[in-house]
C-alpha beads as a LAMMPS data file, in Angstrom:
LAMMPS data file: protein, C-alpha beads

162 atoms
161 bonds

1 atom types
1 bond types

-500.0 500.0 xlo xhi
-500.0 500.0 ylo yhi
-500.0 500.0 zlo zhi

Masses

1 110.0

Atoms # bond

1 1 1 -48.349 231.423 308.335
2 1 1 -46.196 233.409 311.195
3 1 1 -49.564 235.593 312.030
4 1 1 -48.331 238.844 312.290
5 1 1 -49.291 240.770 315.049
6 1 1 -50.166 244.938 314.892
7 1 1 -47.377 245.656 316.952
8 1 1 -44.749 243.175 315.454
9 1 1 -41.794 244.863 313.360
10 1 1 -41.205 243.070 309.666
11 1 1 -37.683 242.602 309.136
12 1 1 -36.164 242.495 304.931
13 1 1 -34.201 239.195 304.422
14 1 1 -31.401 239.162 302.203
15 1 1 -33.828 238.134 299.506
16 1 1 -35.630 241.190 299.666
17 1 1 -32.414 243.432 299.243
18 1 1 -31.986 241.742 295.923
19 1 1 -34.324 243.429 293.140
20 1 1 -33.648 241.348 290.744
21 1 1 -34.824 237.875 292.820
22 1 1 -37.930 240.087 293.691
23 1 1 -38.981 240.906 290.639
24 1 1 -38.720 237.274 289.531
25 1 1 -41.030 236.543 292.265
26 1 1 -43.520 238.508 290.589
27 1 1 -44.882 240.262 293.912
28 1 1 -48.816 240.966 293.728
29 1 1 -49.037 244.785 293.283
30 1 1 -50.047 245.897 296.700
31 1 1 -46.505 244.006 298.126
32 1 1 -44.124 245.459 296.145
33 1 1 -44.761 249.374 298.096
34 1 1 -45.095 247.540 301.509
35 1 1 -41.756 245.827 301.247
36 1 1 -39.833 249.294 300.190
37 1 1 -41.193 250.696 303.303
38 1 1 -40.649 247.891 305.709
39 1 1 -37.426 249.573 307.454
40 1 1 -36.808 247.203 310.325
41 1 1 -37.641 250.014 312.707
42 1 1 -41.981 250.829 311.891
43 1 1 -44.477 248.242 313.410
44 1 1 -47.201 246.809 311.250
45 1 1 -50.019 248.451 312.566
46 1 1 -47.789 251.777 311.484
47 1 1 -46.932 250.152 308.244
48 1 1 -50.875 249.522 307.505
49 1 1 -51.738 252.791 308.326
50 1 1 -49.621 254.648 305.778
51 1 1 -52.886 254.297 303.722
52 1 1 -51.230 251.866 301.168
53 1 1 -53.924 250.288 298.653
54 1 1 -54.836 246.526 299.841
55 1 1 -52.569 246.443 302.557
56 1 1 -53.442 244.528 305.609
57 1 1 -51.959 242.259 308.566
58 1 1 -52.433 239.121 306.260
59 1 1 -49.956 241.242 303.421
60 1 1 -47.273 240.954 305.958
61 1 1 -48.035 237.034 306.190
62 1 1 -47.902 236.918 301.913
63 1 1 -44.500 238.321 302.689
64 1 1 -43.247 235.887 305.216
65 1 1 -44.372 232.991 303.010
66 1 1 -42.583 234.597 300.004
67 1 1 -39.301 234.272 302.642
68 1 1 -39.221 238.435 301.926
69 1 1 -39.554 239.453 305.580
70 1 1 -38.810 237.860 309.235
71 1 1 -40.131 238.531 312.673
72 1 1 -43.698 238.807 314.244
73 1 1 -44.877 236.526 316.664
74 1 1 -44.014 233.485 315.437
75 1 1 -40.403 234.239 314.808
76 1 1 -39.062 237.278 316.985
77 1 1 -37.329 240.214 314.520
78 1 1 -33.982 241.292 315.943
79 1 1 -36.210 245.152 316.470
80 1 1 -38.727 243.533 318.467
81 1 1 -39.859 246.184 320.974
82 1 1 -38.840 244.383 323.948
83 1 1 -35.234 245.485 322.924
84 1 1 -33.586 247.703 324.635
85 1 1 -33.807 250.871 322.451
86 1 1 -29.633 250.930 322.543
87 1 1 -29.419 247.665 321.384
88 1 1 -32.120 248.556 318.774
89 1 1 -29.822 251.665 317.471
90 1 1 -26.613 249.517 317.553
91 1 1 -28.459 247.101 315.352
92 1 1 -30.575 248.918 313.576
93 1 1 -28.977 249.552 309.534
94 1 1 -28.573 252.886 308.037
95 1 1 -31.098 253.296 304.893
96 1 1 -31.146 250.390 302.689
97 1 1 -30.786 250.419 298.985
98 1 1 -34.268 251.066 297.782
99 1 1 -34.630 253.504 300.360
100 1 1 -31.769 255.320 299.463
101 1 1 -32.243 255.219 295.939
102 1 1 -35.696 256.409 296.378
103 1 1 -34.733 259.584 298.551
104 1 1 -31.987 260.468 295.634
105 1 1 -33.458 259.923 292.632
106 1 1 -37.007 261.771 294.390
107 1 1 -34.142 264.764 294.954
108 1 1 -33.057 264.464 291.024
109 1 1 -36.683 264.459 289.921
110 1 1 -36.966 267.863 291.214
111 1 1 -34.515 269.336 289.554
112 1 1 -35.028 267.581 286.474
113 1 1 -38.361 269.370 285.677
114 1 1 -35.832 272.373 285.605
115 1 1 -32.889 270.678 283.727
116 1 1 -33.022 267.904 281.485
117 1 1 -29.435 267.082 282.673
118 1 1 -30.566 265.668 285.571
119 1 1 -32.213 262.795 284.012
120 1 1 -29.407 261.076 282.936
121 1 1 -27.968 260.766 286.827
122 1 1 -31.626 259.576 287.871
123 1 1 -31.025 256.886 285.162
124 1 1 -27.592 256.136 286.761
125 1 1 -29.136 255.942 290.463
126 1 1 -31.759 253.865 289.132
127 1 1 -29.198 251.063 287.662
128 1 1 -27.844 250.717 290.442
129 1 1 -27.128 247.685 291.891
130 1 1 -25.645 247.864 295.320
131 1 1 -25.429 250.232 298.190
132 1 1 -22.109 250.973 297.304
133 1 1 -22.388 251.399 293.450
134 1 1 -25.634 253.581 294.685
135 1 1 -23.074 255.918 296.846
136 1 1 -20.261 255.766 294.001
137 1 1 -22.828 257.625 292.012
138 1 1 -24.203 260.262 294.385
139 1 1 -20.533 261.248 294.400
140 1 1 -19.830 261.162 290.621
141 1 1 -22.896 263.783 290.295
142 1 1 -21.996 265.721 293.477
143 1 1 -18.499 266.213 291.584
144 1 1 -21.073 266.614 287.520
145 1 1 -21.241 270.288 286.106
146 1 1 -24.965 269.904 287.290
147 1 1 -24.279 270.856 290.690
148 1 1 -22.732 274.125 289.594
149 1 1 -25.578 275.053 287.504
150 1 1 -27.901 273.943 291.407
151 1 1 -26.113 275.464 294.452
152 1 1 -27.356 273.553 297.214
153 1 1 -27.997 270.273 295.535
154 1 1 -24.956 268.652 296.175
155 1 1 -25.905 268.544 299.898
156 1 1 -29.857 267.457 299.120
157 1 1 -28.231 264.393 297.680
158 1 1 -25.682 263.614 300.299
159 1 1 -28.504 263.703 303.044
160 1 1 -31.203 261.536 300.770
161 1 1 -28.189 259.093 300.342
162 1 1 -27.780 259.076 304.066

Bonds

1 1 1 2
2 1 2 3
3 1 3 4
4 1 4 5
5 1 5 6
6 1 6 7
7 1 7 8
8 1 8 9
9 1 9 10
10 1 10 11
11 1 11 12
12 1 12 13
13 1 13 14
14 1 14 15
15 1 15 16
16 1 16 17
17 1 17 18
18 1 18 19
19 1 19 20
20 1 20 21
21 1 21 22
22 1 22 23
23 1 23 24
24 1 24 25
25 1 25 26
26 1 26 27
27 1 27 28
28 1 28 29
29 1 29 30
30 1 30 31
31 1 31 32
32 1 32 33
33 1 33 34
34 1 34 35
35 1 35 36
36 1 36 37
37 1 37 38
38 1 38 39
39 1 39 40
40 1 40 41
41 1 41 42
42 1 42 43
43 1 43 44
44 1 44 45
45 1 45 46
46 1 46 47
47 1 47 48
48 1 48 49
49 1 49 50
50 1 50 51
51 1 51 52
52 1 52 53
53 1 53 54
54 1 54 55
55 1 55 56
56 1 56 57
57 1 57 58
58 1 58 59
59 1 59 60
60 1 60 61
61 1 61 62
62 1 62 63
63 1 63 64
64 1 64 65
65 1 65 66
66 1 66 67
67 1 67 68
68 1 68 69
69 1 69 70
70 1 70 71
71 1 71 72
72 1 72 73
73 1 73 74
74 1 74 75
75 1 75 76
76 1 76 77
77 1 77 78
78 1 78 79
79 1 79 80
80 1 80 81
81 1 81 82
82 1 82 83
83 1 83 84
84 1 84 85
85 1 85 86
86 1 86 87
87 1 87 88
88 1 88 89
89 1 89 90
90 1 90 91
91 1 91 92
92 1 92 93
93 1 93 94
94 1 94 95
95 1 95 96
96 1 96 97
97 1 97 98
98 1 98 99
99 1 99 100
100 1 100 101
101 1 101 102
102 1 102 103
103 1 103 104
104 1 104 105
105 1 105 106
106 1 106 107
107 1 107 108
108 1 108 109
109 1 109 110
110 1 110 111
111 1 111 112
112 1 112 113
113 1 113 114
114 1 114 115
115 1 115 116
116 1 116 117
117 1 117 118
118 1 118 119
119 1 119 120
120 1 120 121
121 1 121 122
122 1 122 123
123 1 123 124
124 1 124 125
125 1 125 126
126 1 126 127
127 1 127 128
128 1 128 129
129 1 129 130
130 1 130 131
131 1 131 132
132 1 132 133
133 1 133 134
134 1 134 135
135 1 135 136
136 1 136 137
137 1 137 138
138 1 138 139
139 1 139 140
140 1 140 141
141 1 141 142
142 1 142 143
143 1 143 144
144 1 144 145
145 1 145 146
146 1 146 147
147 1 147 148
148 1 148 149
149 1 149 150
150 1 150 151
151 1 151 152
152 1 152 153
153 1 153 154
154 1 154 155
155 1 155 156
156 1 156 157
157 1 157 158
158 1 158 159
159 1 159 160
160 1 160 161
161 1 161 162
């Protein structure tokens, strides 16, 4: 148990950036929307109150014991807040894989209730595998036909991506 504390900042391991060894976990249902939002940058007391169903401090502890997240008191997170906030945003990643596909595939979703040809690229963004197959995609639809039938989209999906 590492006892998470309400000001403690989760950390993802590398075992939470792959989907598929999370899935074979077979995360209780009120995990799997905690860990796509732990960023490396909210504390749990702001994770908890996004209002998430079941979430508590003890979901963060389910999480450590799963070997999904690091930090909190018993094991300081490279965020911790006694960081100096430069050394924070030197560290500190640029949107992670689920986050990004979320933001870009949420962008798609809008336009596919407009265009059906959307929903093959949200198909795309959701197969992918890696942060750079994710951004090889964005760019294949940025260049599609679909963005000349959507002036303006080509730029929603280069700032979900990042």
């Amino acid at each position: 148990m590492n006892g998470y504390g309400p000001d403690d900042i989760p950390v993802k391991t590398t075992l939470a950036a792959d989907h598929r060894a999370t899935h074979a976990l077979h995360l209780p249902p009120h995990l799997r929307p905690l860990l796509v939002m732990i960023d490396g940058h909210r504390t749990t007391s702001e994770l908890v109150a996004l209002g998430l169903r079941n979430v508590t401090l003890g979901s963060f502890d389910e999480l450590y014991a799963l070997g999904l997240i690091e930090g909190g008191s018993g094991s300081p997170s490279r965020f911790h807040p006694t960081m100096p906030a430069e050394s924070i945003a030197a560290a500190a990643p640029r949107k992670g894989l689920s986050e990004a596909r979320f933001a870009v595939i949420d962008t798609l979703l809008d336009v596919s209730t407009r265009d059906f040809a959307a929903r093959p690229w949200i198909e795309r963004m959701e197969n992918a595998r890696s942060i750079e197959q994710l951004a090889a995609e964005v760019e294949a639809c940025r260049k599609s036909p679909l963005m000349a039938k959507h002036p303006g989209l080509a730029d929603r999906l280069l700032k979900a991506f990042g």
